[in-house]
C-alpha positions in Angstrom: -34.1 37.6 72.6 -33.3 37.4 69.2 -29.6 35.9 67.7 -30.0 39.0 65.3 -29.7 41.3 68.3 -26.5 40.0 70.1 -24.4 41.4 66.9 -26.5 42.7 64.1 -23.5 42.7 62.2 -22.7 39.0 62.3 -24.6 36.6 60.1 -27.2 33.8 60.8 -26.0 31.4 58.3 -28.7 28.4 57.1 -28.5 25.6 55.4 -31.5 22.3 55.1 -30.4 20.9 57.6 -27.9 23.2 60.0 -28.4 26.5 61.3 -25.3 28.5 62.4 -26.7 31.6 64.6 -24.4 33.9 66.8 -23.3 33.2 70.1 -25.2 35.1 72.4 -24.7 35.1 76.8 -28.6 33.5 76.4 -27.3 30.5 75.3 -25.6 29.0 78.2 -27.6 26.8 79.6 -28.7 25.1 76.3 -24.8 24.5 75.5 -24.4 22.9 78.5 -26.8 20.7 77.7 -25.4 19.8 74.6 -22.1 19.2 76.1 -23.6 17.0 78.6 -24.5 14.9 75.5 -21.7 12.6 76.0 -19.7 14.9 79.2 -17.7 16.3 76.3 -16.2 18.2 78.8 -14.2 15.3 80.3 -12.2 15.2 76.6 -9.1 15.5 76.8 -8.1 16.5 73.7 -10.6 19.5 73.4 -12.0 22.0 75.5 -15.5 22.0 75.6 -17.5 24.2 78.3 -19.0 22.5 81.3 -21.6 24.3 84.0 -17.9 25.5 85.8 -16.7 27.2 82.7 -20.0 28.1 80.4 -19.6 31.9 81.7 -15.6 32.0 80.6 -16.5 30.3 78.1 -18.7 32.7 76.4 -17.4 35.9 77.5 -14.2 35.5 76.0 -15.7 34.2 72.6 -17.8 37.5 73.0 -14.6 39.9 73.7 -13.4 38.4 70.8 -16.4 39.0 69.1 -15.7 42.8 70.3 -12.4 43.1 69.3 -13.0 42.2 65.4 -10.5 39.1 65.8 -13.8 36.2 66.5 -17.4 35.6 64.8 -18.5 32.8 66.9 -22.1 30.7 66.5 -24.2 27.8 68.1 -25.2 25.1 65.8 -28.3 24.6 65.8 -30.3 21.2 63.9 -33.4 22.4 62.0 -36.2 21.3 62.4 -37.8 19.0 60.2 -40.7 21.1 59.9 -39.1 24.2 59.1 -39.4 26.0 55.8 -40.1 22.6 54.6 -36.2 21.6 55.5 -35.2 17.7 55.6 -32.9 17.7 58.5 -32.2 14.8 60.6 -34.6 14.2 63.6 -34.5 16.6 67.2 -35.9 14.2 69.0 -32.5 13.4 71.2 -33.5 16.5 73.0 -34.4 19.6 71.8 -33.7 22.8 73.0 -36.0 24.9 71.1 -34.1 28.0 71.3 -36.6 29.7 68.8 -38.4 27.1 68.3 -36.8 25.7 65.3 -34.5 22.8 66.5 -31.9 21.5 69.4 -28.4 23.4 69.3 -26.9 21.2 69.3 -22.6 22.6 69.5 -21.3 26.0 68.8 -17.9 26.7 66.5 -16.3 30.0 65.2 -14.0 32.1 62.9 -11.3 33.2 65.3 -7.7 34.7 64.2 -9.6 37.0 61.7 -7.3 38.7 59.8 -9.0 41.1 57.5 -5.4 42.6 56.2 -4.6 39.7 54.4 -7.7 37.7 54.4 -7.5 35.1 56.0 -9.2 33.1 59.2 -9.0 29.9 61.1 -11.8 27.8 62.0 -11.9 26.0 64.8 -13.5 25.8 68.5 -15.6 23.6 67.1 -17.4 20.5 69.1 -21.0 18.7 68.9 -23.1 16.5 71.4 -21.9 13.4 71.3 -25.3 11.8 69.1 -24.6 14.5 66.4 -21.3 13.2 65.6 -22.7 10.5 64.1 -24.8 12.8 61.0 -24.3 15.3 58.1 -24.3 18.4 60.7 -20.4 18.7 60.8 -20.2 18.7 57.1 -23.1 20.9 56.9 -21.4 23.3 59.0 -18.4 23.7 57.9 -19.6 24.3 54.4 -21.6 27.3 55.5 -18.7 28.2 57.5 -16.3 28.0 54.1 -18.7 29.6 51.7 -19.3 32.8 54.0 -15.4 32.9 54.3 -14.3 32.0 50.5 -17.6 33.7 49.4 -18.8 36.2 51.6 -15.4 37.4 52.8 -13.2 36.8 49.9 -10.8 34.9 51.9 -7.7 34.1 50.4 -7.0 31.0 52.9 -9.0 29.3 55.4 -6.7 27.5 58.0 -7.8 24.3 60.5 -5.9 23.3 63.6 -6.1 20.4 65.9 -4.4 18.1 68.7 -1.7 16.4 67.0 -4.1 12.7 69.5 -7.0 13.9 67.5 -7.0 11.4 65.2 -10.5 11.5 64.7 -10.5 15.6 63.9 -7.5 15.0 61.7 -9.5 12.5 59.8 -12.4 15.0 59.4 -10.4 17.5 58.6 -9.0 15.8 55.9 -12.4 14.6 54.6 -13.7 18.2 53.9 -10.7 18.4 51.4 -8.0 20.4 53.7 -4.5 20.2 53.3 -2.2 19.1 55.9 0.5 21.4 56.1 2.8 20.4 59.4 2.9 20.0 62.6 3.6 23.3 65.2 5.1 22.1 68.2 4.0 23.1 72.1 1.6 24.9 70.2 -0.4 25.0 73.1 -0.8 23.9 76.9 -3.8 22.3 77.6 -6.0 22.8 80.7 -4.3 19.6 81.9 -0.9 21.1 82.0 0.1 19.3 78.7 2.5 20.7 75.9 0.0 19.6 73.0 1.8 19.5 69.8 -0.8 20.5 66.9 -1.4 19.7 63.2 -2.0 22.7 60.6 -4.5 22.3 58.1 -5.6 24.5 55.0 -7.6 25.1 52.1 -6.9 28.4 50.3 -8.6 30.2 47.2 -7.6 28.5 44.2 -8.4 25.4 46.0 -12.0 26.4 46.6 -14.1 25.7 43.9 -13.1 21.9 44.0 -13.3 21.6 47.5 -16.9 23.7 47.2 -18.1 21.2 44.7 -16.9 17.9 46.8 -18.5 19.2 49.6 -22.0 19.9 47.6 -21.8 16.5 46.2 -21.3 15.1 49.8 -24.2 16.2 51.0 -26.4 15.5 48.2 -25.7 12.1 49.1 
């Protein structure tokens, strides 16, 4: 089945290296198999879906999808082959989805505000040998062009486990702005109180950030 047809109106979104394509119920058993990449589901300061909770998983990314409020997509690492792109190598595994590359994670816009234009981004996670290349970076460039660009966003908003010191770091890499912490903003499937730290980057903050980023991965 094609990604077009599980929501025509949500964008594929393609860069050299990183495909973002929407989530569809088809892509279940190829997202477990990127989260067993590393049992990301055993994080602890995440959620990431296992074979238990794929199904959950996906439908409620899809309701949200429904209501207006989510646009949510598997990432997917192109193939080196394809349109004569220059991505990193699918040879850990690929899951040749339409024959173009390994998904490799999945991510969203979720709290989509189209009143006052604004989103966050965030349910984001990769197999575990993907962490270590341009693909985040990648992604979350397509992700902030489409919403700065595309949607005319007038802030673009980050959040993450207060432990995370690794996703704050990231976070702060792609030129976000740490604005505070929310406390108990959440309980985790453990039963914890997780405290989280906001980030942001908002319009008048774009360009630079959009030019940082482009010189990033030119590198």
């Amino acid at each position: 089945m094609s990604d077009t047809l599980c929501d025509p109106m949500q964008p594929t979104l393609t860069g050299p290296a990183v495909e973002l394509r929407p989530l569809c119920e088809t892509h279940a058993r190829a997202l477990v198999d990127a989260a067993a990449d590393g049992q990301l589901w055993n994080l602890k300061l995440t959620v990431v879906p296992g074979p238990a909770s794929i199904d959950a998983y996906i439908a409620t990314a899809l309701a949200g999808r429904a209501a207006g409020t989510v646009m949510p997509f598997v990432i997917v690492r192109r193939d080196r082959h394809t349109d004569g792109g220059t991505s990193a190598d699918t040879s850990d595994g690929a899951s040749h989805d339409t024959g173009s590359g390994a998904i490799v994670g999945s991510t969203r816009f979720w709290k989509i505000d189209r009143a006052n234009r604004k989103l966050e981004i965030g349910h984001t996670w990769l197999s575990e040998s993907a962490q270590r290349s341009a693909v985040n970076t990648e992604a979350k460039y397509l992700l902030l062009c489409h919403a700065f660009d595309t949607l005319q966003c007038v802030r673009v908003q980050f959040t993450t486990d207060e432990l995370n010191e690794k996703s704050r770091a990231a976070i702060l890499r792609i030129g976000a702005k740490q604005e505070g912490t929310v406390r108990h903003e959440r309980i985790m499937p453990d039963g914890r109180k997780r405290n989280s730290v906001r980030f942001s980057i908002i319009d008048d903050e774009w360009p630079a950030v959009k030019a940082m980023l482009e010189a990033k991965l030119a590198r």
